[in-house]
Every structure is written in structure tokens, then in C-alpha cells.
Backbone as a ProteinNet text record, in pm:
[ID]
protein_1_A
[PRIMARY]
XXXXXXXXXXXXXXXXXXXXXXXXXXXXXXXXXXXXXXXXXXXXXXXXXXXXXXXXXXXXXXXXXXXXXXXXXXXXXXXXXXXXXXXXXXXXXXXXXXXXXXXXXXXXXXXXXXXXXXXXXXXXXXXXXXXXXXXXXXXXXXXXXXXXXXXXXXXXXXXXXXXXXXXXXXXXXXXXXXXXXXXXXXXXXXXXXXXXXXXXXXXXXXXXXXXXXXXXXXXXXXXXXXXX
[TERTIARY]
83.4	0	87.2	21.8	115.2	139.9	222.8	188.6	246.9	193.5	230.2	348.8	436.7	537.7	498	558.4	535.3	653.3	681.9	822.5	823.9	940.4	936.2	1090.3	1062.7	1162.8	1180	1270.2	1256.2	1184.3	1312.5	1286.6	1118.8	1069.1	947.4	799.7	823.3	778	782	915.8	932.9	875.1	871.5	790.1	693.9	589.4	484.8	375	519.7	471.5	454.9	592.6	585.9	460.5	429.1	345.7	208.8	166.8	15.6	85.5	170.3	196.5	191.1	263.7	265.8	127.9	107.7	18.2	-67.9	-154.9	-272.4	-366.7	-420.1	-540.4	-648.2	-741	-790.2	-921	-934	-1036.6	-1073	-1221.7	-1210.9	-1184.5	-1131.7	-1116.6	-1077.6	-1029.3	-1065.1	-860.1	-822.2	-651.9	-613.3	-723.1	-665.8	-643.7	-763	-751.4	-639	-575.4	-417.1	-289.8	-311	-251.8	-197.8	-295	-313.9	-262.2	-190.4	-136.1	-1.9	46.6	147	124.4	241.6	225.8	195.5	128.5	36.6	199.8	258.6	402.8	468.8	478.3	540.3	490.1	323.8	284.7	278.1	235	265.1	403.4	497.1	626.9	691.1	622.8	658.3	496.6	393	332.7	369.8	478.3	492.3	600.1	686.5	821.2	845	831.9	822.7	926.1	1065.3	1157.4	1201.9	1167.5	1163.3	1306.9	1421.5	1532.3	1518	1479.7	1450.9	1327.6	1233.4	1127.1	1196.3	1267.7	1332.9	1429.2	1521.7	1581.6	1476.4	1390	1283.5	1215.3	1169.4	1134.5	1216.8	1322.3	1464.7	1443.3	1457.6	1481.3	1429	1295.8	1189.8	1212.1	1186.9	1188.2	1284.3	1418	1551.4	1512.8	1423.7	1442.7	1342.7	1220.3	1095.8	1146.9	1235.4	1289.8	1354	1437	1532.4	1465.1	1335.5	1265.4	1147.6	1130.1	1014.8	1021.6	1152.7	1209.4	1131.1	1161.8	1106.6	952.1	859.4	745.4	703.5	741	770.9	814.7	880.6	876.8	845.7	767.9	620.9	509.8	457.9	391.7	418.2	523.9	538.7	492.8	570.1	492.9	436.9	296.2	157.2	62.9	71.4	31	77	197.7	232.3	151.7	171.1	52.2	-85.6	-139.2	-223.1	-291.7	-185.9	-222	-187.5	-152.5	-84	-217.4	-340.8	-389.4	-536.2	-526.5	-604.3	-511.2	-416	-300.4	-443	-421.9	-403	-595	-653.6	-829.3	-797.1	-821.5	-824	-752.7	-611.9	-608	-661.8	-745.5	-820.1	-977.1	-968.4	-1159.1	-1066.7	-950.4	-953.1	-941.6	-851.7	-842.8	-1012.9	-1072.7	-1268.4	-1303.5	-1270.7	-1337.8	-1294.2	-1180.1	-1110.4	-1109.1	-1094	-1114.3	-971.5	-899.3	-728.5	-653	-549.4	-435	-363.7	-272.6	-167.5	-80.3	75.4	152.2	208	237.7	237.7	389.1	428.8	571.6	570.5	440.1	404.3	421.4	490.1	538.6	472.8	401	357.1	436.5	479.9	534.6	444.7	383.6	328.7	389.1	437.9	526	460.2	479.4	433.5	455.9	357.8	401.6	353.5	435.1	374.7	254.2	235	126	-22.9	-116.7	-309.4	-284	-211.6	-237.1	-188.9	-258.8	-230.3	-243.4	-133.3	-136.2	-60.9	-51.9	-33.5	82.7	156.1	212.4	190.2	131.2	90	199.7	292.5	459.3	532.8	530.1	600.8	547.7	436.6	364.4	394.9	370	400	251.5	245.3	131	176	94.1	119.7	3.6	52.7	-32.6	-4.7	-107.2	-67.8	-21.4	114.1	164.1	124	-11.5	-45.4	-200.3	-253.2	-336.3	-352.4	-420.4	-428.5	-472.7	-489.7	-543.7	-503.8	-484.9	-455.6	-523.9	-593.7	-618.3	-730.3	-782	-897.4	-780	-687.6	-613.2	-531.3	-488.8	-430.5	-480.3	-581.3	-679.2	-710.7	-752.6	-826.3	-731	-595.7	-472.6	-440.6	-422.6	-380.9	-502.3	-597.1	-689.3	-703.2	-646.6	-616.3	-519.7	-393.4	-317.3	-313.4	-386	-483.1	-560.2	-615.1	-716.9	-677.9	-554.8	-504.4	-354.9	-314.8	-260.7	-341.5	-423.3	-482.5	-638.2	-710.9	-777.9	-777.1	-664.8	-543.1	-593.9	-533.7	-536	-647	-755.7	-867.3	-952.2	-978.4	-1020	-1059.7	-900.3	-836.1	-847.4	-810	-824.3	-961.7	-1011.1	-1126.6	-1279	-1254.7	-1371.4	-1388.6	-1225.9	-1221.5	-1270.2	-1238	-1251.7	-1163.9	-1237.9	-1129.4	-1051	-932	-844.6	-961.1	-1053.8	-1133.7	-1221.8	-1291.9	-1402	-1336.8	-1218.4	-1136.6	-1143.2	-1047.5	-997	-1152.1	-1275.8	-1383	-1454.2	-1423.6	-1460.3	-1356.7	-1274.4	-1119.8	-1171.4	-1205.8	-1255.7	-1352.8	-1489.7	-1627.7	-1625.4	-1550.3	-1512.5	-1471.2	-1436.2	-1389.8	-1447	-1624.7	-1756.5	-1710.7	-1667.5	-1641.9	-1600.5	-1515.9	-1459.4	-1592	-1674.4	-1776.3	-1855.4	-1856.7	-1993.9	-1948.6	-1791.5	-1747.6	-1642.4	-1568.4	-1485.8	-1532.2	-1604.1	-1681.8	-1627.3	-1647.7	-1576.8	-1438.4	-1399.3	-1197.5	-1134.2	-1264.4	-1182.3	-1270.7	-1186.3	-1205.5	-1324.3	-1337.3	-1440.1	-1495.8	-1542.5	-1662.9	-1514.3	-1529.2	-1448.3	-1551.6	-1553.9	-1636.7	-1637.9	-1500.6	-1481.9	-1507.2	-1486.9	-1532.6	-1671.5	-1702.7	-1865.2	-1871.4	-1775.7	-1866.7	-1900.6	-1843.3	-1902.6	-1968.7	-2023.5	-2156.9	-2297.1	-2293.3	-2409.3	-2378.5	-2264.4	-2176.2	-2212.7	-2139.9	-2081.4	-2212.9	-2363.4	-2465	-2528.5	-2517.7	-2559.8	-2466.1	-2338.7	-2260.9	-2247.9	-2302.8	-2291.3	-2457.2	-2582.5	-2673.2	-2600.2	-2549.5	-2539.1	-2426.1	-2378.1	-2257.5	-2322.9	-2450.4	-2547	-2582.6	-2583.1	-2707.5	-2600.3	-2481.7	-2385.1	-2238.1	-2226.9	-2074.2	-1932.4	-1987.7	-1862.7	-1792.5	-1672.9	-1635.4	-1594.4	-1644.9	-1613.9	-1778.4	-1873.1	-1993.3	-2053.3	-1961.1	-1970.3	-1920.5	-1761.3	-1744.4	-1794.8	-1846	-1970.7	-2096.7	-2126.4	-2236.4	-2170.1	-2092.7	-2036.9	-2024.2	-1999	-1952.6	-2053.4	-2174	-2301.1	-2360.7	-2354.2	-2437.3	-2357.5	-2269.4	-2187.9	-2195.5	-2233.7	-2273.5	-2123
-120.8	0	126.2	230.6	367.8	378.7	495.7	512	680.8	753.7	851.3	849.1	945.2	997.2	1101.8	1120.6	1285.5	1309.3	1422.1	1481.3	1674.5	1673.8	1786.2	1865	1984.2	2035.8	2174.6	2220.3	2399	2473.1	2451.5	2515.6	2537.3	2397.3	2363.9	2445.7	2446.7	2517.7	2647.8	2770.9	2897.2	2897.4	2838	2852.5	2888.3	2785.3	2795.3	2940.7	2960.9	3099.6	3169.4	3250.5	3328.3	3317.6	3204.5	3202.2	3244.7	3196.2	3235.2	3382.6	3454.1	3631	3706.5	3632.6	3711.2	3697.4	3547.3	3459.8	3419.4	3388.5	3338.5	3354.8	3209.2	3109.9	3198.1	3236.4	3268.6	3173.3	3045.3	3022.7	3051.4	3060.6	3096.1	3218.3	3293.4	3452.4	3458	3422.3	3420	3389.4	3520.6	3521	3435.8	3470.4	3412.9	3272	3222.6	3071.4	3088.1	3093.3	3072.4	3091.5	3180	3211.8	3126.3	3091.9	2963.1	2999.9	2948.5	2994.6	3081.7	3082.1	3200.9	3303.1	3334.2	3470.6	3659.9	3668.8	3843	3894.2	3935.6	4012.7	3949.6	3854	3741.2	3840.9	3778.9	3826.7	3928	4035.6	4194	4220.2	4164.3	4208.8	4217.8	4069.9	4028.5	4083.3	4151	4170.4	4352.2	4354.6	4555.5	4567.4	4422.6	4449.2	4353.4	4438.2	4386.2	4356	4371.8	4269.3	4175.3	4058.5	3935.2	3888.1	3939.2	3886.6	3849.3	3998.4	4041.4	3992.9	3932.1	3832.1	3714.3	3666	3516.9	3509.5	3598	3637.8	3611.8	3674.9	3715.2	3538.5	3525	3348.8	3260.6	3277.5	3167.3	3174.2	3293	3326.9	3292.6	3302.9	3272.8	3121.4	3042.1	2882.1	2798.1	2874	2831.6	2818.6	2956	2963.6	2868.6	2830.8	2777.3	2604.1	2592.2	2411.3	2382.4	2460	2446.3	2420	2506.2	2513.9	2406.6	2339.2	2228.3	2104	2055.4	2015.1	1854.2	1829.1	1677.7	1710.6	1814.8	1798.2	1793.2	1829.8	1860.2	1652.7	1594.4	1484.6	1375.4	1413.3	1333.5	1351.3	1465.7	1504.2	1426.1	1431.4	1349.2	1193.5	1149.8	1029.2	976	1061.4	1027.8	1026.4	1149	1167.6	1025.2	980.1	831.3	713.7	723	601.5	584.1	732.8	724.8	693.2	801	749.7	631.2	520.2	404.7	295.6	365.7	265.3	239.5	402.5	384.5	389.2	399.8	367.1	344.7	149.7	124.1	107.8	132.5	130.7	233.5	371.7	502.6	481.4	424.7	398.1	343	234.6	142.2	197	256.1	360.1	457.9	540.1	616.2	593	484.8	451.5	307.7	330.3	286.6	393	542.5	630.5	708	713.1	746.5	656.9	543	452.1	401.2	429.6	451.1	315.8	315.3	252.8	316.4	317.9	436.5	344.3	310	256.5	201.7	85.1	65.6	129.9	184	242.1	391.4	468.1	625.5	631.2	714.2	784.4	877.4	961.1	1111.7	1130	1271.8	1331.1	1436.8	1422.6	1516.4	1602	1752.3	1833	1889	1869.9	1982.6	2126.3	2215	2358.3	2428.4	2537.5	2630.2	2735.7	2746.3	2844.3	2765.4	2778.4	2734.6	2686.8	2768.9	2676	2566.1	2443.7	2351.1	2284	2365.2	2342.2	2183.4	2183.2	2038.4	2080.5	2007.6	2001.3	1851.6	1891.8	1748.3	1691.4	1747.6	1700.3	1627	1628.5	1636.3	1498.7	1518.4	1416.5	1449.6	1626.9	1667.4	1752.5	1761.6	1831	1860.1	1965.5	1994.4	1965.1	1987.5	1950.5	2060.1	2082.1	2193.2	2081.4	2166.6	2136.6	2111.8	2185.9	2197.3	2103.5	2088.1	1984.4	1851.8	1827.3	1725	1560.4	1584.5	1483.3	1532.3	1448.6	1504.9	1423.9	1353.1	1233.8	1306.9	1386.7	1492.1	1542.9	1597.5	1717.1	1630.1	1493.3	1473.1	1384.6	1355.6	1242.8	1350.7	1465.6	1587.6	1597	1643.2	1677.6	1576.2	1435.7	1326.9	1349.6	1342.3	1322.1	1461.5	1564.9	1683.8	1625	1592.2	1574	1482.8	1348.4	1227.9	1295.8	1389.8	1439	1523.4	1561.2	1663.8	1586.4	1475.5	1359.9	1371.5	1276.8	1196.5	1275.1	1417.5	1454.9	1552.9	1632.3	1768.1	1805.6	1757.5	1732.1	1770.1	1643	1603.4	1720.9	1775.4	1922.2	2014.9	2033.2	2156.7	2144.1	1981.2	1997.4	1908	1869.5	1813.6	1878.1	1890.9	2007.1	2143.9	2157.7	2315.5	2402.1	2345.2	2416.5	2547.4	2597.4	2751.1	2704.3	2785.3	2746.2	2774.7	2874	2865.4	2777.2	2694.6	2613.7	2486.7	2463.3	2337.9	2294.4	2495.9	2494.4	2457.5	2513.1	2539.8	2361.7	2279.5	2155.2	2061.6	2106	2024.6	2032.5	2145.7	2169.4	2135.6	2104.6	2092.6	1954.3	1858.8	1728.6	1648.4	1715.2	1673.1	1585.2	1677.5	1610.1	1418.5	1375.1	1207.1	1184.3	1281.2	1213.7	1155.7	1247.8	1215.6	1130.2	1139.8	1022.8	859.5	889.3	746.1	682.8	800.7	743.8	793.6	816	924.6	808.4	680.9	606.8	571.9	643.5	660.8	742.3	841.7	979.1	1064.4	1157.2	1166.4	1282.1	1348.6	1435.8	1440	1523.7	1521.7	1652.8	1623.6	1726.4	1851	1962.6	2067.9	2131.9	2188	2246.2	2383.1	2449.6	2563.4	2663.8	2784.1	2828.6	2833.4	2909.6	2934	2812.4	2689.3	2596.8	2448.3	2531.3	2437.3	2368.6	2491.7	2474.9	2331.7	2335.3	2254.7	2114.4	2124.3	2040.4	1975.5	2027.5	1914.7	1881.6	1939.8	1893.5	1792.7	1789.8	1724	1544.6	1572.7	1447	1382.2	1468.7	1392.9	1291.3	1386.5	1346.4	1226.4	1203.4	1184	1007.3	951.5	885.2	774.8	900.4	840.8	670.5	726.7	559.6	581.9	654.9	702.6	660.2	711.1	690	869.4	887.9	1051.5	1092.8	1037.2	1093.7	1146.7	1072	1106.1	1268.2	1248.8	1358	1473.4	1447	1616.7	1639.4	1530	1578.6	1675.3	1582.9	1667.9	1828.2	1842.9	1946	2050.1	1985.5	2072.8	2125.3	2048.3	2122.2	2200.1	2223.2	2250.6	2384.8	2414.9	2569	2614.7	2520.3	2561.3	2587.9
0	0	0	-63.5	-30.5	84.5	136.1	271.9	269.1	432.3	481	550.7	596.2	709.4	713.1	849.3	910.8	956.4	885.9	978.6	997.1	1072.4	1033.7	967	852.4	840.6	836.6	902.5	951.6	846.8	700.2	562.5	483.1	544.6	482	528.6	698.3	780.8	760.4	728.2	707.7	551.4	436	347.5	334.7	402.3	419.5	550.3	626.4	715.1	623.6	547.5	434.4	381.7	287.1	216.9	292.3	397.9	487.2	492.1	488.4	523.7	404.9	301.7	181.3	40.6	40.8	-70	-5.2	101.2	136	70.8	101.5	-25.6	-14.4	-109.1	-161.3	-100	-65.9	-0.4	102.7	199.8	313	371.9	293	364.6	492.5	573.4	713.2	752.9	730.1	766.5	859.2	985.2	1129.2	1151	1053.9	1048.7	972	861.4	797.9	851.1	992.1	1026	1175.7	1199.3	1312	1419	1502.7	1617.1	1594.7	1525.6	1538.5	1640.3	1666.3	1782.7	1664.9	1723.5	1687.8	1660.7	1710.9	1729.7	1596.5	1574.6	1470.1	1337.6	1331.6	1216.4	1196.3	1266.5	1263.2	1194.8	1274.3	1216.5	1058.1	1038	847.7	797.9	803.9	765.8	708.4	807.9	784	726.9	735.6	671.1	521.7	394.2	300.8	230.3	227.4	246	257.6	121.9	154.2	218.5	218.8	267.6	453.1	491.8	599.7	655.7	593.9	619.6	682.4	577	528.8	716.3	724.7	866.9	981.1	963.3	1106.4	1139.9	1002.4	1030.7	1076.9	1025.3	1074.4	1183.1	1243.9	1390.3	1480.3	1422.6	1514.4	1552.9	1409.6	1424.3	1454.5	1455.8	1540.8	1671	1729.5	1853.6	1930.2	1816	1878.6	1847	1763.2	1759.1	1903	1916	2001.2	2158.9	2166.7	2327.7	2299.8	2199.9	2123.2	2078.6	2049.9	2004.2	2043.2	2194	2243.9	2191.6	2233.2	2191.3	1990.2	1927.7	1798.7	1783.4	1854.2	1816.8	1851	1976.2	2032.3	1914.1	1909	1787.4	1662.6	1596.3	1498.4	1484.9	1668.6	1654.6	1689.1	1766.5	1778.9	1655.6	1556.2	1432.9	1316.7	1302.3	1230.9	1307.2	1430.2	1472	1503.1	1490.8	1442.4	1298	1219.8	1086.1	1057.7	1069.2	1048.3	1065.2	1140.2	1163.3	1094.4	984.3	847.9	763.9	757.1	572.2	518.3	531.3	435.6	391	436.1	438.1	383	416.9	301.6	200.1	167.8	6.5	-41.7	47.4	-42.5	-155.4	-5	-62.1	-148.6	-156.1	-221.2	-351.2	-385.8	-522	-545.3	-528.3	-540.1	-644.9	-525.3	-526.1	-660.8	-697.7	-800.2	-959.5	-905.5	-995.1	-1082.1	-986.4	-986.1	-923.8	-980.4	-888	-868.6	-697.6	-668.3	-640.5	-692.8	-684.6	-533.7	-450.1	-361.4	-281.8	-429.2	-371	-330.7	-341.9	-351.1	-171	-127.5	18.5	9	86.3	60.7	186.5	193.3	349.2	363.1	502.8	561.7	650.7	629.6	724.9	824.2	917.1	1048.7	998.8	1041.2	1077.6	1148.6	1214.2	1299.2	1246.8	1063.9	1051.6	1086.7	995.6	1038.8	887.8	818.4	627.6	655.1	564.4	528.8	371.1	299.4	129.6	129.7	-6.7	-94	-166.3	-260.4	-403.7	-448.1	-545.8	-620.5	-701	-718	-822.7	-726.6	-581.1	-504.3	-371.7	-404.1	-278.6	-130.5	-102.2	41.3	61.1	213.1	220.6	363.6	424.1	546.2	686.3	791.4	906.9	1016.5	1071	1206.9	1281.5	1336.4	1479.9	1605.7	1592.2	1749.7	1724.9	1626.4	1635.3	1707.5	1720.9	1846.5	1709.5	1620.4	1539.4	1409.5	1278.3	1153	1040.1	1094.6	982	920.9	928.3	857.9	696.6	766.6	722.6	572.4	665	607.4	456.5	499.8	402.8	285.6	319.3	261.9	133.6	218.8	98	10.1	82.7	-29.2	-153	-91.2	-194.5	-320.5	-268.8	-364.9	-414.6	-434.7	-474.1	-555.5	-523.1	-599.8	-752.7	-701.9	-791	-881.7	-863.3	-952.5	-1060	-991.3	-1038.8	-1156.1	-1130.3	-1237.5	-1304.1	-1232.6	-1326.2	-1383.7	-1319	-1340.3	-1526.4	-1582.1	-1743	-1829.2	-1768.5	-1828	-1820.3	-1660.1	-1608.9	-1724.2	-1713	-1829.3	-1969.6	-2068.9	-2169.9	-2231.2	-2158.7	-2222.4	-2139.8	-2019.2	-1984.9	-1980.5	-2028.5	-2042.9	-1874.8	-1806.2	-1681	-1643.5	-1586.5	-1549.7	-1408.4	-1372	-1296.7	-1139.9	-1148.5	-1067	-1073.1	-1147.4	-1152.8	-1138.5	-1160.5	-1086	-961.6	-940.7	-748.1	-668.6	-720.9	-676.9	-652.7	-730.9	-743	-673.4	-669.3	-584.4	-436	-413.9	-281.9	-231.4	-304	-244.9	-237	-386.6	-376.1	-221.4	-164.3	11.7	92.1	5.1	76.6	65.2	-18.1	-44.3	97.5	169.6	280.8	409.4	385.6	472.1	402.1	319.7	273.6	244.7	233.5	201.7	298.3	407.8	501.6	630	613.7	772	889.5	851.8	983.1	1034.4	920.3	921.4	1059.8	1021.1	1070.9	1180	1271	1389.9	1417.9	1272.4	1278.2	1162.5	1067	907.9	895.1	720.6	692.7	619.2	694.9	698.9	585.8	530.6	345.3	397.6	316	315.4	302	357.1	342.3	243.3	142.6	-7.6	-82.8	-57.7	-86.4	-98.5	55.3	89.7	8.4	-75.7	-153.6	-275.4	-295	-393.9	-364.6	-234.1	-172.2	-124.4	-136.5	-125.9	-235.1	-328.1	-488.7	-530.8	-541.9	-561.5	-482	-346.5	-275.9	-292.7	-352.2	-416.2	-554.7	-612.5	-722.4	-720.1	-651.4	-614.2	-534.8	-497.4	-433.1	-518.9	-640	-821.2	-840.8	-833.1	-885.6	-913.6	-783.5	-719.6	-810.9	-926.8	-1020.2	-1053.3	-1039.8	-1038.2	-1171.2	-1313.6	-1435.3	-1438.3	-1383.2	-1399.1	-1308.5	-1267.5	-1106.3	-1146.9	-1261	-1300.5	-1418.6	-1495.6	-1619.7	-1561.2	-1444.2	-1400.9	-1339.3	-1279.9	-1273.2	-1379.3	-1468.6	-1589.1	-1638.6	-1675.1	-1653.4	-1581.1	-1438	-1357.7	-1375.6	-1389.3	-1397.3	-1566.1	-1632.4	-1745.6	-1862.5
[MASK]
++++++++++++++++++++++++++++++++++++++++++++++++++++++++++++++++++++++++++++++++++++++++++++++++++++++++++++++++++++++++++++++++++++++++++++++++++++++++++++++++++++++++++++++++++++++++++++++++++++++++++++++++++++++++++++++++++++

């Protein structure tokens, strides 16, 4: 079966701060959640100082100083999060490639990085995704991302050159798509994965439709229609 690791790496972590300070997603609106626990003083600081060098400095600094006083907890964390996840592997790949209609090579690793921001992005080239640090559970977070990354694998392409989808009517369907987690692993995982407000409305048309004969070429046809 594929499988997950969780680790953590400083570099990967200060990326992704940057990124929640400078580039934050466009879904959700809601900074504070992207911003997650970070300290107010933190973000204030790289928020006024636009200087990416001098950004790049202020983060180091910070996460030098917060490894160093974290360090045993940062790797308790790591490996409460692996044994937990360890004990759906291999059931969620199973439903996921059902659900997909896929095979995922039994040699595919994804790494899941800890971080100190509230974002939790993907790269689908790469097979990494991220997890809050201070979360007490990840198997929501983490199921959510594989399955973006799944989906952009293998329907990335098709999306774009045969449904002609806009880079928004993708992101917009990548996201409401989530709903599968509840309707098809709801007993995996430790809570329902919620998605975002703007699209709720989606996200229950889609899981009717989604009922009719749970096949997902049929699901973004119907999509493709329903946005016209």
C-alpha cells in the first residue's frame, strides 16, 4: 500500500509561514484561520516588513528559537500523528483509489510536514502536504490533501483539456469534492471534513449526485453542466 510519514523540516515550515503572510489562499477569507497559532508580534512584524530577505531572517529566527525550546514535543507530535495514521493507511487507500477509480503505486510515500502556521497546502509534483503542529489529530487534514493531490494527479489534465474548466471552476470543485470524505470514510476519521462556506451549496448537490452511482467521471460531467 502507499503510505504517509510525518516529519518535520525547519525550511518547509518557514515557506509555508511566508506564504500564509505574503500569498494566502484565496479560499475561506478568514486570515486568522491561515494564520493559526502564530504569535500576533510574529505576524505583525513580516506583515509591515516587506523585504523578503529580511522576512526570510525574522522566520529563521523565530523557528531556530521555537525548535530548540520544542524540540522533544515537535517529536512526540510526529509520533503520535504516524501512529495514528498508520492505523487507516491502508483502508483510506483502499476507498480512495474505489473512489477514483485509480491505482496508486504501492511504492508512492507522501510526506506530511508539520508547521507552525493554520495553512495547510499540498504540491501534487512532489507528494508533500502539510499539518498543524499543534493539532491534536490530523487524519482529517491529512486524508483531505492526499486526496487533492490524488485528484489533480490523475484529473489535473482532463479538467483543463477536455472540460475546459477555469483554474477557478477546478480549485472550486477540488474543494467541495472533500464532501467524499464524509460520505465514504466518515468512519476513518475523527471528525466530518467541513470544506469551506462558499461551498456548501456545492458540496450538497454534488454528494446527491454523487449517491445516483458514485462513479467521479460522472460527477465532473455533471459538474460541468451545472456551472454551465
Amino acid at each position: 500500500m502507499p503510505y504517509v510519514k510525518f516529519a518535520y523540516d525547519l525550511d518547509e515550515d518557514k515557506k509555508n509561514i511566508l506564504r500564509v503572510i505574503n500569498n494566502p489562499s484565496t479560499f475561506g477569507l478568514n486570515l486568522k484561520r491561515q494564520y493559526g497559532k502564530l504569535p500576533v508580534e510574529l505576524v505583525e512584524k513580516l506583515k509591515s516588513e516587506k523585504d523578503q530577505v529580511a522576512q526570510n531572517c525574522i522566520v529563521t529566527a523565530f523557528l531556530e528559537e521555537n525548535l530548540a525550546n520544542r524540540k522533544e514535543y515537535i517529536n512526540q507530535k510526529i509520533e503520535k500523528f504516524q501512529k495514528d495514521w498508520n492505523k487507516i493507511n491502508d483502508e483510506y487507500f483502499k476507498r480512495l483509489e474505489k473512489i477514483f477509480d485509480i491505482k496508486i503505486s504501492s511504492a508512492t510515500v507522501y510526506t506530511g510536514y508539520l508547521t507552525s502556521a493554520g495553512g495547510c497546502p499540498f504540491d501534487a509534483r512532489l507528494g508533500t502536504f502539510m499539518v498543524r503542529l499543534d493539532d491534536e489529530t490530523t487524519d482529517v487534514v491529512a486524508t483531505h490533501e492526499i486526496m487533492h493531490i490524488e485528484f489533480r494527479r490523475n484529473f489535473g489534465f482532463y479538467c483543463r483539456d477536455v472540460l475546459k474548466l477555469s483554474p477557478g471552476d477546478f480549485g472550486a470543485f477540488q474543494e467541495a469534492s472533500t464532501f467524499l470524505l464524509n460520505d465514504e470514510m466518515g468512519d476513518l476519521l475523527s471528525r466530518p471534513d467541513y470544506g469551506y462556506k462558499e461551498h456548501q451549496e456545492l458540496r450538497s448537490k454534488l454528494s446527491v449526485e454523487w449517491a445516483k452511482n458514485k462513479n467521479i467521471n460522472n460527477l465532473l460531467n455533471y459538474y460541468k453542466n451545472l456551472i454551465g
